[in-house]
N, C-alpha and C positions, 0 to 999 in steps of 0.2 A: 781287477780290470773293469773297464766302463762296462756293463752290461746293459740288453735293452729295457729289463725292467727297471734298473735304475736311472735313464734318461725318463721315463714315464714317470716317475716319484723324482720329489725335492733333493737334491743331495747336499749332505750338509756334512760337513768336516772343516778343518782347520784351514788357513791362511798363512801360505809359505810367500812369503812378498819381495820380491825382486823389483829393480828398476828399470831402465830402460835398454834398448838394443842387445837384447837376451840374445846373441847368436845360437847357429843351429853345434857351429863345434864347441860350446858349453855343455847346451844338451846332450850332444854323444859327439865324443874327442874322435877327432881325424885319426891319428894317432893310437886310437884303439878299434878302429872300425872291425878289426878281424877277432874279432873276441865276439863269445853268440849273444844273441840280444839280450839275456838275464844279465848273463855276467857286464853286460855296455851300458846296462842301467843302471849298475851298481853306482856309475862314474856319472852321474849324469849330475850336472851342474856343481863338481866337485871341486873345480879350480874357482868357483867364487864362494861355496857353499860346501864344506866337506860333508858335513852330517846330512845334509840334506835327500838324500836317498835311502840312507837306515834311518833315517826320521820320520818320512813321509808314512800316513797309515790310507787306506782304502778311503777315499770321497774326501780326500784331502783337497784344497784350491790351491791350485800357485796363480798367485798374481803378482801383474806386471805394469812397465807405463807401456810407452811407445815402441814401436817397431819388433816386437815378438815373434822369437822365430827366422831374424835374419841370417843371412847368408846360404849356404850350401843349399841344396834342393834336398839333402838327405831326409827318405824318409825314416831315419832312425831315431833321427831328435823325439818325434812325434812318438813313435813306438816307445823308445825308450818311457817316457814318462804314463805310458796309456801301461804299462808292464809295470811300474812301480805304483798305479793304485788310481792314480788322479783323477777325483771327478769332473774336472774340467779344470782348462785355463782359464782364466780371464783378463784380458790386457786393454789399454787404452786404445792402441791398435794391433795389427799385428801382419809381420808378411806373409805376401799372398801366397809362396807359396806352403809355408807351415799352416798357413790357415787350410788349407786344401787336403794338406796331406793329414792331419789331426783330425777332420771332419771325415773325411774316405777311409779313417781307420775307426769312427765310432767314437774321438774323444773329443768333446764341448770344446771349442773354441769362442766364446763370447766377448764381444766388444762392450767394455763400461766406460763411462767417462768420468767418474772419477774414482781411481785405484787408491789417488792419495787420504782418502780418507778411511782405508783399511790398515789395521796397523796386522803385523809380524803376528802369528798364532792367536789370532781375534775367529771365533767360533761363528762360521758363514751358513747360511742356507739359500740354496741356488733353486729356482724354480723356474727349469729352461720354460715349461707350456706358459706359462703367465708371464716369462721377462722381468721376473722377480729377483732382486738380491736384496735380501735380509742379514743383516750383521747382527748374530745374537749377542755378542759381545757389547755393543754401543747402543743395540733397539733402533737403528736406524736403516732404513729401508731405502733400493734405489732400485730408478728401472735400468734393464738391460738392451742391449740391442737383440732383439729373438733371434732364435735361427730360423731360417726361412723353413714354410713347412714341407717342401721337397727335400731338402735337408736334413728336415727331424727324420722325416719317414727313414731314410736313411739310415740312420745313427741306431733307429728304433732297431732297424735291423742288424745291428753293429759293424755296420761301417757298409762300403761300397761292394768288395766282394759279398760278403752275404745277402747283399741288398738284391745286386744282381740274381744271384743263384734263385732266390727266392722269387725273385719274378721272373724268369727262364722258366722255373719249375710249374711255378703256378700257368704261364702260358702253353707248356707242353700240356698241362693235365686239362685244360680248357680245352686246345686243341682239338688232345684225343677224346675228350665229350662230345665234341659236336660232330665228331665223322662215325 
């Protein structure tokens, strides 16, 4: 899973390449929503890609073109794929609301513009602080669109619940200093 010292350091793994209008019931099937979140990841992106969930390994990339992430608001899609390793997505765009829900759970949502020059398991290295994507595969370098740094902090913290806790926590213990 995305961890926050791994948003701090490069992540670099392989390139699962998909195309466009990635829907959210690819990523985790309607049809299987009552199965627990290990077992719905298993299925994640299986009706286009079967192996691709016993494939995928930690700080793996799946990239995409256009509209990522559409349909349902489920935030499972998101889960799902933050449960099978991914150190981030990256799509040409992507729906607002998987973009929301992937970011609030701690996993890289990055906008590239150009996906098509990634091929199928080409060895990436993603450097969210600098907006860096490097294909070690090809030796060719692109920038990315950053994530904004209220966002990173975020993520640093792995995702939105911790984020919060961690500054509730840290205001209570200010609080109780200054009384």
């Amino acid at each position: 899973m995305t961890s926050p010292e791994r948003i701090q350091a490069p992540i670099e793994g392989r390139a699962f390449v998909f195309g466009d209008d990635i829907d959210t019931d690819l990523l985790a099937p309607g049809s299987m929503m009552k199965l627990s979140p290990q077992e719905l990841a298993r299925h994640c992106l299986g009706a286009i890609a079967p192996d691709f969930a016993t494939s995928v390994k930690p700080n793996d990339l799946l990239v995409a073109g256009r509209n990522f992430g559409l349909g349902s608001s489920r935030e499972q899609a998101a889960v799902s794929l933050k449960l099978l390793g991914l150190g981030a997505v990256l799509a040409y765009s992507f729906a607002r609301i998987f973009y929301r829900n992937a970011i609030n759970l701690g996993l890289p949502a990055i906008i590239i513009p150009q996906t098509c020059r990634i091929s199928d398991r080409d060895r990436l290295r993603l450097d969210l602080r600098k907006g860096l994507l490097f294909n070690l595969t090809t030796n060719e370098s692109t920038a990315v669109t950053p994530i904004p740094d209220h966002l990173m902090a975020m993520m640093e913290d792995g995702g939105l619940i911790p984020h919060l806790k961690r500054r509730i926590g840290k205001g209570h213990s200010e609080q109780g200093a200054r009384t």
